[in-house]
LUMDRENPA-414010 format. One record per residue (C-alpha): x, y, z; residue in three letters. Coordinates in pm, whole numbers, padded with zeros to 5 digits, always signed. Last residue first. Layout:
N
XYZALA/...
***
This chain:
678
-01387+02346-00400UNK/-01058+02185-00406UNK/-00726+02355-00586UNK/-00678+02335-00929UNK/-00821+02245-01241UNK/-00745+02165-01556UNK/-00917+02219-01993UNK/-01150+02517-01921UNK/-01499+02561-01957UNK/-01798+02319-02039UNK/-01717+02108-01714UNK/-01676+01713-01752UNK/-01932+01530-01625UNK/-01835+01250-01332UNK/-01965+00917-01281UNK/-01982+00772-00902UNK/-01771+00907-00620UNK/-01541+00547-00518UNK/-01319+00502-00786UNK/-01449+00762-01031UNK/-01587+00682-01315UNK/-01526+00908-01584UNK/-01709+01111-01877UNK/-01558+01327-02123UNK/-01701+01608-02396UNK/-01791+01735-02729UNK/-01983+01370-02781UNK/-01935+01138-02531UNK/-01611+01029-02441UNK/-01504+00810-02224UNK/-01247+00797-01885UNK/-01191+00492-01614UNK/-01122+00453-01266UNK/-01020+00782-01123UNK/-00925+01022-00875UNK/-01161+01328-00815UNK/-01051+01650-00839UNK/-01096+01629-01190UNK/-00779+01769-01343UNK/-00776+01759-01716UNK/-00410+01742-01983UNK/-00303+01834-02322UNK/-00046+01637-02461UNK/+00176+01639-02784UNK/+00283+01363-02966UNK/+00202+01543-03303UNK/+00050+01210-03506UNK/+00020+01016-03192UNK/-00207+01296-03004UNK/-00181+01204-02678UNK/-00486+01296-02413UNK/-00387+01322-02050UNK/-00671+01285-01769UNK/-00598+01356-01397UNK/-00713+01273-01053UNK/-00414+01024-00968UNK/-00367+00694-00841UNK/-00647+00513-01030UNK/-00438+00608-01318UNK/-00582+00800-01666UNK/-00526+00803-02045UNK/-00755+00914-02321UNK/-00603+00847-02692UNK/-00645+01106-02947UNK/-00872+01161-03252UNK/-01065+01436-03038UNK/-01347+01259-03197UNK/-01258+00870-03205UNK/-01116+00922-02859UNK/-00919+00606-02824UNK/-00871+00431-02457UNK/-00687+00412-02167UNK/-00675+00289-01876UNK/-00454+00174-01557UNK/-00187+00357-01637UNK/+00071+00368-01348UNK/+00357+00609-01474UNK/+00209+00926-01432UNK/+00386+01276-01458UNK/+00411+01169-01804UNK/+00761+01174-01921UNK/+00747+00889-02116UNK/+00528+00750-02407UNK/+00718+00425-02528UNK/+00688+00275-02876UNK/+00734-00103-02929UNK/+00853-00337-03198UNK/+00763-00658-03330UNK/+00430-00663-03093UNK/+00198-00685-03351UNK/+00370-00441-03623UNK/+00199-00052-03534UNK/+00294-00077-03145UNK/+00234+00146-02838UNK/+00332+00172-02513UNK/+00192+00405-02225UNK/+00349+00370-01887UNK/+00543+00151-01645UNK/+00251-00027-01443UNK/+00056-00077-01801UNK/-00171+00092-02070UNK/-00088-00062-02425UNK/-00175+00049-02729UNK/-00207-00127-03041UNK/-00183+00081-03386UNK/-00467-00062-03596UNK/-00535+00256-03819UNK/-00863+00298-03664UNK/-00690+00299-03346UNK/-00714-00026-03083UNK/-00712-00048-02734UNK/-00538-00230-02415UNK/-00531-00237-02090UNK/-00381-00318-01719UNK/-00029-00512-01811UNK/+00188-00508-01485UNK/+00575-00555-01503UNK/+00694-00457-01788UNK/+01061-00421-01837UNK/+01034-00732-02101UNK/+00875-00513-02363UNK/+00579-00755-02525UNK/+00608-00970-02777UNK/+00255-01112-02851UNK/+00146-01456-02788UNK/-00059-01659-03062UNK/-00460-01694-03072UNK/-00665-01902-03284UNK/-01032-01882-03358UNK/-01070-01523-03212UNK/-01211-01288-03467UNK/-00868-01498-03738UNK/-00622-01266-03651UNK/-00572-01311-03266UNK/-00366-01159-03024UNK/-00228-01235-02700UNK/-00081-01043-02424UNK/+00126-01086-02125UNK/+00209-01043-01757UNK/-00088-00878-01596UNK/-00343-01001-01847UNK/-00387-00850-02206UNK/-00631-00963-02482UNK/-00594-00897-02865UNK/-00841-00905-03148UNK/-00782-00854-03513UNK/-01122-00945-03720UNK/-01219-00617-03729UNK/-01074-00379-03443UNK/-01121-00579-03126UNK/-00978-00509-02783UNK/-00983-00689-02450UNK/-00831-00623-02103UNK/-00792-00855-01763UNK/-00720-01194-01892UNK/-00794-01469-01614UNK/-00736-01789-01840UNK/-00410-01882-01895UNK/-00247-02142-02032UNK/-00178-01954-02394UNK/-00543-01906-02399UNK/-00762-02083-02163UNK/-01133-02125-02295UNK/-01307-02085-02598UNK/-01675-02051-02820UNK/-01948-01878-02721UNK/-02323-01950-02767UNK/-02614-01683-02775UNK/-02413-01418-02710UNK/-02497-01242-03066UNK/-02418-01545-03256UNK/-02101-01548-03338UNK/-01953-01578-03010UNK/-01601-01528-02882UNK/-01464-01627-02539UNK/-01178-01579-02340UNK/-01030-01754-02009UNK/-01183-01858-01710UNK/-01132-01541-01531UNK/-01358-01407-01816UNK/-01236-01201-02109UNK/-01528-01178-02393UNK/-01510-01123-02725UNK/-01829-01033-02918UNK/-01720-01148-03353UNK/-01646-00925-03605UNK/-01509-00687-03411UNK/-01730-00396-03142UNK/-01873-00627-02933UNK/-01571-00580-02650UNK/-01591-00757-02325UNK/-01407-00715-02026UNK/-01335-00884-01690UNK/-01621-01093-01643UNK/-01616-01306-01360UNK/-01728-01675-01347UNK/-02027-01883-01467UNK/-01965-01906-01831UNK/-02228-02242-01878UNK/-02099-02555-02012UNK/-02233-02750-02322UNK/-02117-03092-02360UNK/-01856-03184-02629UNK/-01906-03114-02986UNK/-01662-03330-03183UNK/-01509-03224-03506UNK/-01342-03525-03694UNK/-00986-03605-03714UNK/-00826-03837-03982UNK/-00637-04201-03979UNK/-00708-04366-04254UNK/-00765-04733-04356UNK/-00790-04809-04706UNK/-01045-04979-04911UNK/-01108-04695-05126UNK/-01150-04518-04795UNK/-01184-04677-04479UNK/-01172-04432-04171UNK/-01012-04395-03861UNK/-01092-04136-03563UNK/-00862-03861-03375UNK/-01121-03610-03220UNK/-01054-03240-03268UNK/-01300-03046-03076UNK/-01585-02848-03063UNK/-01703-02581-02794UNK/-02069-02472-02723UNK/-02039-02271-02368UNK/-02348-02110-02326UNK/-02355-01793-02094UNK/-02609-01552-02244UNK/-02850-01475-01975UNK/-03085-01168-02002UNK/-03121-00824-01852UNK/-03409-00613-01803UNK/-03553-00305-01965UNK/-03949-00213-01855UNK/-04137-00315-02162UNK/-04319-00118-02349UNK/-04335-00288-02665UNK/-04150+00025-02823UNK/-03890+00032-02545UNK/-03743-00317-02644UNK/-03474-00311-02379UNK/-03312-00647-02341UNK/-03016-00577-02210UNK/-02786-00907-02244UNK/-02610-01067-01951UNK/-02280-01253-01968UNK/-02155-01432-01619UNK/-02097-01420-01255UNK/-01914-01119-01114UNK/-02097-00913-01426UNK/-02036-00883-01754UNK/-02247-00707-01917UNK/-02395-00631-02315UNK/-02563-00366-02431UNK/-02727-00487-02829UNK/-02692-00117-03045UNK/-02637-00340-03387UNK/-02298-00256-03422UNK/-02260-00404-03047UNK/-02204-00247-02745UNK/-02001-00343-02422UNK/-02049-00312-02059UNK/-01781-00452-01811UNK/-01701-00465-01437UNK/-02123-00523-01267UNK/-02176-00709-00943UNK/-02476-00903-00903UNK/-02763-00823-00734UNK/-03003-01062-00911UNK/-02912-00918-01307UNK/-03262-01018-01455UNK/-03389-00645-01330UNK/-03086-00429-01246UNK/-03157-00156-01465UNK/-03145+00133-01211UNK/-03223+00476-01376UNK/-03009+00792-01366UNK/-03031+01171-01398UNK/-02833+01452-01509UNK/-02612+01186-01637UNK/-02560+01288-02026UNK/-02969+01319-02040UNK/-03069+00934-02060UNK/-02884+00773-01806UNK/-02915+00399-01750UNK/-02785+00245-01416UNK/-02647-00115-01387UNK/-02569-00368-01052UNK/-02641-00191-00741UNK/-02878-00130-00448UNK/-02933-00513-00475UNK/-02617-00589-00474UNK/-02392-00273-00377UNK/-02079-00409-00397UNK/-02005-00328-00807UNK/-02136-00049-01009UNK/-02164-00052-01387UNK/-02290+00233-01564UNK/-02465+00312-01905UNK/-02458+00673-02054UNK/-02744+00788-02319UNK/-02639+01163-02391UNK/-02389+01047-02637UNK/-02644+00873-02838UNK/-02546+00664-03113UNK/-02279+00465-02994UNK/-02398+00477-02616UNK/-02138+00580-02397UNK/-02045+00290-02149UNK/-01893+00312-01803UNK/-01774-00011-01593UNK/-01625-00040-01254UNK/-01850+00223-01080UNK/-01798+00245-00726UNK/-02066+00460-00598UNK/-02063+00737-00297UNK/-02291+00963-00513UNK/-02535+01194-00280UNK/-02639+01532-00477UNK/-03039+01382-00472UNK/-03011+01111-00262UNK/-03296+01077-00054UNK/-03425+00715-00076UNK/-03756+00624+00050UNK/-03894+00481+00331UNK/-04254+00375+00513UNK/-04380+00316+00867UNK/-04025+00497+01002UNK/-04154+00825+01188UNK/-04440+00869+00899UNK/-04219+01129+00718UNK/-03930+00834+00621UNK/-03604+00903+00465UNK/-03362+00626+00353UNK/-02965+00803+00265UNK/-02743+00567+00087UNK/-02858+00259-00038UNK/-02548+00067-00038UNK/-02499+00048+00347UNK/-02697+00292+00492UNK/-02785+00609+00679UNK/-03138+00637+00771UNK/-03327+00915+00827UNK/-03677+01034+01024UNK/-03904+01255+00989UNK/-04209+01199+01198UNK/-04039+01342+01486UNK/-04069+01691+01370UNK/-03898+01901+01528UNK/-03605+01742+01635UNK/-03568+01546+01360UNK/-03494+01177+01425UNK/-03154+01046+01280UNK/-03021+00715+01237UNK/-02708+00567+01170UNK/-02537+00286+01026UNK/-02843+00081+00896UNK/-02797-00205+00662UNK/-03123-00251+00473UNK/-03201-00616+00344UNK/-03434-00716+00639UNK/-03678-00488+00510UNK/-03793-00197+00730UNK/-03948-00122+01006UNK/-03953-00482+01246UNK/-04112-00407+01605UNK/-03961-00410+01915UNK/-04108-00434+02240UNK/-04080-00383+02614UNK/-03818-00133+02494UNK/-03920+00218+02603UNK/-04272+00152+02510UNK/-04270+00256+02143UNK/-03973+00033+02055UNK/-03862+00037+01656UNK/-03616-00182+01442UNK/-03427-00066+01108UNK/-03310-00370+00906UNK/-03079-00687+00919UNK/-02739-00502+01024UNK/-02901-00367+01294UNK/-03072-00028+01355UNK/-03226+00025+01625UNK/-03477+00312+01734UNK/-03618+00379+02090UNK/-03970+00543+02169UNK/-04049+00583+02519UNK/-03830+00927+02504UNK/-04092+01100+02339UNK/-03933+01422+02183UNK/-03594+01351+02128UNK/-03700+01009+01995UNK/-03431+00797+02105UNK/-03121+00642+01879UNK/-02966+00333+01892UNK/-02707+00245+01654UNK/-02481-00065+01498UNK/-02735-00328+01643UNK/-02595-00665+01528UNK/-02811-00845+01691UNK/-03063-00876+01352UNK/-02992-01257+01290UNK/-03130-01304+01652UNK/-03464-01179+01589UNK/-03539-00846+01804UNK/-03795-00855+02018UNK/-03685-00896+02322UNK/-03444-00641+02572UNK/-03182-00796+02774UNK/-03225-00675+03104UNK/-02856-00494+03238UNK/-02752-00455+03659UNK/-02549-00180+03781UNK/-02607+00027+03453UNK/-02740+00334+03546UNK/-02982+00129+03762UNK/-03287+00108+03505UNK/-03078-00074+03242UNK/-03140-00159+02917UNK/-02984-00420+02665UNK/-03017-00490+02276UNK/-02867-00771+02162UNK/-02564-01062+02096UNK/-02331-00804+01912UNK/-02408-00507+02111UNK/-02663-00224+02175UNK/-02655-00025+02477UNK/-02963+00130+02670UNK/-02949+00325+02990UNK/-03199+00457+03209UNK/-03054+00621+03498UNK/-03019+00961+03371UNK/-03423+00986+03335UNK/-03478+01283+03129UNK/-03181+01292+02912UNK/-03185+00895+02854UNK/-02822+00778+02804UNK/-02789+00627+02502UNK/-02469+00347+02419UNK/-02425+00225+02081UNK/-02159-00080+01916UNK/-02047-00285+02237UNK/-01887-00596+02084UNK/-02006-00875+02359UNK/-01736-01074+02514UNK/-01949-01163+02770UNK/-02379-01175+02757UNK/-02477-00847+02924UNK/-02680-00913+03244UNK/-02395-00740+03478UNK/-02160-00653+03227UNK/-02052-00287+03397UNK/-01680-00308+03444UNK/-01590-00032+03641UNK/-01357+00262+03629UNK/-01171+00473+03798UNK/-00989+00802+03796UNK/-01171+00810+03450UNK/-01349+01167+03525UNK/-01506+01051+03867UNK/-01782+00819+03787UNK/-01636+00594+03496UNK/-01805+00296+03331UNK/-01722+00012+03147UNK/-01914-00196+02906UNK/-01790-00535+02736UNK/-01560-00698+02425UNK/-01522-00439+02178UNK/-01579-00162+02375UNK/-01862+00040+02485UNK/-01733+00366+02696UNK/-02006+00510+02955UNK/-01886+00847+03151UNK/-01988+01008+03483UNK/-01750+01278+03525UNK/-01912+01484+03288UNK/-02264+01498+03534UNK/-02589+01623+03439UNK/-02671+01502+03086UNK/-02450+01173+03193UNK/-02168+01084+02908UNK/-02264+00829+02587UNK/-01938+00648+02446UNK/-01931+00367+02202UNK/-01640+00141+01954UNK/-01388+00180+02228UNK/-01127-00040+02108UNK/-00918-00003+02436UNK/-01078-00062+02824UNK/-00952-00396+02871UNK/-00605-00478+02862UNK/-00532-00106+02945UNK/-00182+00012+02826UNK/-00285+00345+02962UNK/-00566+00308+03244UNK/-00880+00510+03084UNK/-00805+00908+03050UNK/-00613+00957+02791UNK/-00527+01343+02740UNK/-00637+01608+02489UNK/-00509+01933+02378UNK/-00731+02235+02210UNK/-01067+02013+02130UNK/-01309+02240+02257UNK/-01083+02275+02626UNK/-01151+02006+02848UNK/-01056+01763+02609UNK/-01103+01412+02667UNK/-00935+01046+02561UNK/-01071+00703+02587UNK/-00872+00342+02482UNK/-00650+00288+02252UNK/-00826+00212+01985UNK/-01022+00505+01993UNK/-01300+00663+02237UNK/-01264+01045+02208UNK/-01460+01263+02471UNK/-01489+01614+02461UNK/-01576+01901+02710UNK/-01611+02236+02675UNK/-01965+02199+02566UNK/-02040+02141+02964UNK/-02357+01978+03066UNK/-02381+01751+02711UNK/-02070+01626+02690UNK/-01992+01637+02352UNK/-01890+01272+02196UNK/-01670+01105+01948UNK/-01659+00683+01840UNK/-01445+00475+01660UNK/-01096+00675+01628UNK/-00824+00542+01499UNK/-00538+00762+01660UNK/-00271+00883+01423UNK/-00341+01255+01503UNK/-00506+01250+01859UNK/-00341+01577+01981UNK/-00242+01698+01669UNK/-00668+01798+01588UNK/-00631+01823+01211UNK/-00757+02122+01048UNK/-01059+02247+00788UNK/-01222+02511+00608UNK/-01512+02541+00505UNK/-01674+02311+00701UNK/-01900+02553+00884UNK/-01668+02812+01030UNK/-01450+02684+01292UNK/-01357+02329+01135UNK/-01194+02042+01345UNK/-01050+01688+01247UNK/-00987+01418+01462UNK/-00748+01152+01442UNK/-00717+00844+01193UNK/-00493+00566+01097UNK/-00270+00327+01335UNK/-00512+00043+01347UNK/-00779+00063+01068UNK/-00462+00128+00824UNK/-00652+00118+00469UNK/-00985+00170+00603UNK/-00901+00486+00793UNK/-01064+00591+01123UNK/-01232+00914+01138UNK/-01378+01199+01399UNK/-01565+01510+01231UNK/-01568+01795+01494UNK/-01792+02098+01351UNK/-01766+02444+01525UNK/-01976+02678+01341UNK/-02255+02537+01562UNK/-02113+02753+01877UNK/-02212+02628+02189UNK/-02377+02305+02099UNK/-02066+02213+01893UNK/-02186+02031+01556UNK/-02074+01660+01659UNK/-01971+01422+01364UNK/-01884+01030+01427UNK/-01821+00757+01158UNK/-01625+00935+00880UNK/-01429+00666+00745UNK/-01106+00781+00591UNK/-01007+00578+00331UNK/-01042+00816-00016UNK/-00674+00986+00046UNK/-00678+01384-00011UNK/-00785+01361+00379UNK/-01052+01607+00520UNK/-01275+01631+00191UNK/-01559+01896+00215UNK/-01900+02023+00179UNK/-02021+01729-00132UNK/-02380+01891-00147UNK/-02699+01693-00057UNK/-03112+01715-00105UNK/-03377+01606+00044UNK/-03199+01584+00360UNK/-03401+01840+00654UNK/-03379+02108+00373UNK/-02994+02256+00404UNK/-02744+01911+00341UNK/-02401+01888+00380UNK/-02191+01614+00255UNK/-01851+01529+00403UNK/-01599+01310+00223UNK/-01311+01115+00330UNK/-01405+00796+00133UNK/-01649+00597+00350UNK/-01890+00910+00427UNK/-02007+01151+00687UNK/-02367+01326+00691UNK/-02419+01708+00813UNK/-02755+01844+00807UNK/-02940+02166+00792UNK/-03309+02158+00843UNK/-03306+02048+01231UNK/-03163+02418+01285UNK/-03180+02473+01637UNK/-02897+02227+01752UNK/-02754+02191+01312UNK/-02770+01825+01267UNK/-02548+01561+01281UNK/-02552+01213+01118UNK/-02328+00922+01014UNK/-02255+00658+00779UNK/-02383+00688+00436UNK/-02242+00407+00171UNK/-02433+00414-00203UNK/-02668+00643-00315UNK/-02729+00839-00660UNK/-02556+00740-00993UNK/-02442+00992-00983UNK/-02381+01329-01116UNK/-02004+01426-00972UNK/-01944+01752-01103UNK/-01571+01844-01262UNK/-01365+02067-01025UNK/-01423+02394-01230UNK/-01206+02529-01454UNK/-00873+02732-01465UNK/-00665+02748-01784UNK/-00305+02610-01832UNK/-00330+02357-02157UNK/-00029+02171-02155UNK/+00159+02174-02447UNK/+00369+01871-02567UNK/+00702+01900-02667UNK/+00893+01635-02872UNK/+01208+01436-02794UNK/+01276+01151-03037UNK/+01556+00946-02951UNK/+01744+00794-03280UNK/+02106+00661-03211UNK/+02128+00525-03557UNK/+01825+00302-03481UNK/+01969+00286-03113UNK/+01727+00019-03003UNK/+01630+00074-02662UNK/+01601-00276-02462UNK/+01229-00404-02480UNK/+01347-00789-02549UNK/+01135-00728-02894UNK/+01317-00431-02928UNK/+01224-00066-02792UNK/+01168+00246-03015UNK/+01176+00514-02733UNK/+00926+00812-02756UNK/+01009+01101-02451UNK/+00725+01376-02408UNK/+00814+01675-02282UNK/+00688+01939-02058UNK/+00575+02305-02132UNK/+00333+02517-01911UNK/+00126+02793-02075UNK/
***
């Protein structure tokens, strides 16, 4: 069992250390040291898919690459996923291209550009036996890789089209060399590549501005644009196996083909001009006439090797990839923005989502239910219609989309009342869940964003014949809350909401609210209500209230603080403080201040009180772990999820979190840390 210790200062109103008769109280806190499972990531299902491979021979087993450095594997033709592996520990790497060698299908090449440095971030990485374990191809470490390739005739042979310009291996990925001119002003950002069935040497790279074209292994090349409108982004290039010559690329302005292995390009109709965007083309291995596209307006289909398109799917779906199984060309996949996987059995005439094991969702807000711990609510933001809120009813095992009345908006907050009334706040105003089950009504969500606030008008009376000056209340004209919601907490004696308008209180259930800038600021990040106390934090302050909101005064805070992320109340009314330099805590309003050092974390971005465990939960974006302080003993026990994190709860016997970018995860049953990766 490790040891480690926990250092409480008492800090001054100016946050120096007060001596207090030199007092420094050192205390140990025991870490629990047991081995558990990485916790399980239970949805809610769908979000970002990117790109497909399948198993040559083995249509039923699947490979799909993610936004956040994850690989998903799937073994029945994608009903179902597994998380396989994660090639960076960082969550930017965007897994665009994956190849399953045709030689040897152990082999898996996953190529990836990062998010967070799209110019210098990236490489390749290789596995030898079926993604279970993994390593980093030297040769194009740092390279941001856009698009990967086997060449067809000769397994041996890779291609790697970065933004640099185009790189091959003649030996599985061993060593690699750049082939197009180096320093190129013209053949760099290579966002496609297709090689000839027959012939290596003959090579097609798609850039960001045109099409080029290699016949002799990159000794020279050729700018191919003949028909192609210029400065076209050059997003998918298919070579037909059958008929070498025939050539279709997809760009910004359109869908081309070619009958002269690209000599001379026909733009290809049918495809509305808000749908150019075409991000893939893929042909029907068995029946090369038929052609999909999928744009950034829906999934598009050509039966007659591209005389004409016709529209598959709503204009809403974003389609990244698509697959066609090989033995079965009825099935068909999509890989999506914000809907995840899309799987069709009537070769595209219908979808439906196929996420089952598939979480890639950014859930800002997480909400146990106060009388149910197996009822969970969560808030996910960027996936509009996709998105919004989910309802679990069986601790996450299972979710429901509750997005009726919220119009695709984003959701950052959920909060409960006494009474069991959800509340949301979403990226443009309050909603309220109406959810009367026993009428048996679906559950949708509701307005509540009247402004109703009074003033002090000056105004002069007579009385007993004397004029006096006095102030009456004035309403003035309603207003509507219209902007984000940070936070909300329905817990006090009045709701209190923290918009980036300022905060709000309402008496009436969210029917009207009352406020506005506090202390002359209005985008407050954190709320907490115990009673008629309230207090709300922004990056560089706090303010509390002890009147549910009617008037608010500025708290002391330690001046070494730099960025204020959340607070929360105990029963007993200690405030505590979650910020850029730790965990703080304060039992007089701010007159003094406790500090909880020697975490292996200083960047808290939230915690909150654990009215079970009676301790508080803290975590950091920045790191996968949990740590729960007792303030009676100071001591610390600690989780490792394996995932990092955006915010913890408690339900029942047992936590909950949101992970930045992997939906909710479930705490395991044994064990209190992990470590290592599945």
């Amino acid at each position: 069992m490790s040891r480690l210790r926990i250092c409480v200062r008492i800090l001054s109103r100016r946050g120096r250390c007060a001596t207090a008769s030199g007092f420094l109280l050192l205390v140990t806190a025991l870490i629990a040291n047991a081995a558990q499972p990485i916790w399980n990531s239970v949805g809610p299902a769908g979000g970002d898919a990117r790109a497909f491979a399948a198993v040559p021979g083995h249509p039923q087993h699947i490979y799909l690459g993610t936004l956040d450095s994850w690989i998903y594997e799937s073994l029945d033709r994608g009903a179902s996923w597994r998380r396989l592996a994660k090639l960076d520990p960082a969550d930017d790497l965007v897994l665009d291209s994956i190849v399953v060698d045709a030689a040897n299908p152990v082999t898996l090449y996953v190529a990836a550009w990062k998010i967070d440095q799209p110019d210098t971030g990236g490489g390749l990485w290789i596995s030898r036996d079926s993604g279970k374990t993994w390593k980093e191809s030297p040769g194009l470490h740092g390279q941001s890789i856009r698009s990967f390739t086997q060449a067809p005739s000769d397994p041996k042979i890779l291609f790697a089209g970065s933004l640099e310009g185009v790189f091959r291996s003649t030996d599985a990925g061993a060593s690699w060399n750049l082939i197009s001119p180096p320093g190129s002003k013209e053949i760099h950002e290579v966002e496609s590549l297709a090689v000839d069935p027959a012939d290596p040497n003959v090579i097609y790279a798609g850039t960001w501005h045109l099409p080029w074209k290699t016949s002799d292994g990159g000794e020279h090349w050729k700018n191919i644009k003949q028909g192609v409108i210029e400065d076209s982004d050059v997003f998918s290039i298919i070579v037909d196996p059958v008929k070498p010559h025939t050539i279709f690329l997809s760009a910004c302005s359109g869908i081309y083909k070619s009958e002269d292995a690209g000599d001379l390009f026909h733009k290809v109709q049918g495809i509305p001009s808000d749908a150019r965007r075409t991000r893939v083309l893929m042909q029907d291995p068995n029946n090369h006439e038929i052609v999909y596209a999928g744009t950034t307006e829906g999934l598009y289909k050509t039966i007659d090797a591209g005389k004409t398109f016709q529209p598959m799917t709503a204009a809403d779906v974003i389609v990244n990839d698509v697959y066609v199984d090989s033995a079965d060309s009825n099935h068909v996949l999509l890989a999506t923005d914000r809907g995840g996987v899309l799987a069709s059995s009537d070769a595209g005439v219908t979808f439906a989502a196929s996420n089952d094991g598939f979480s890639e969702r950014k859930v800002d807000a997480l909400m146990v239910d106060r009388s149910d711990p197996a009822r969970l609510y969560a808030g996910v933001v960027n996936d509009k219609t996709y998105g919004g809120a989910f309802l679990s009813i069986n601790g996450g095992q299972s979710w429901q989309q509750i997005g009726d009345g919220l119009e695709g908006r984003d959701v950052f907050a959920l909060g409960q009342a006494a009474d069991g009334t959800v509340a949301a706040g979403t990226s443009h105003g309050i909603f309220v869940l109406n959810q009367n089950l026993a009428a048996g009504v679906a559950p949708h969500w509701e307005p509540r964003n009247t402004v109703a606030n009074t003033i002090l008008r000056p105004e002069t009376k007579t009385v007993a014949g004397r004029r006096i000056n006095v102030e009456k209340k004035v309403k003035v004209p309603d207003i509507e809350i219209a902007s984000r919601v940070n936070a909300l907490d329905l817990s006090g004696e009045a709701w209190l909401a923290s918009t980036s308008i300022g905060l709000f209180t309402s008496r009436d259930q969210g029917a009207t609210w009352q406020g506005g800038t506090v202390m002359d600021s209005g985008d407050y990040l954190s709320v907490a209500a115990l009673g008629s106390t309230m207090t709300a934090a922004r990056t560089d302050g706090v303010a509390y209230s002890l009147d549910a909101g009617k008037t608010w005064s500025p708290m002391q805070v330690p001046t070494m603080l730099t960025r204020i992320h959340r607070v929360a109340f105990s029963p007993d009314g200690t405030l505590w403080l979650g910020a850029r330099e730790g965990v703080y805590f304060t039992h007089d309003n701010g007159k003094s201040w406790l500090w909880i050092g020697r975490l292996p974390f200083r960047d808290v971005d939230d915690l909150t009180w654990d009215s079970l465990s009676r301790r508080v939960i803290v975590s950091s974006r920045g790191s996968d772990q949990i740590y729960a302080i007792d303030p009676k003993t100071m001591t610390w026990k600690w989780w490792q999820t394996g995932y990092r994190i955006n915010l913890v709860r408690t339900a029942g016997d047992h936590m909950v979190v949101a992970s930045l970018y992997d939906g909710v995860l479930v705490e395991p049953k044994t064990g209190a840390i992990q470590s290592g990766q599945k």
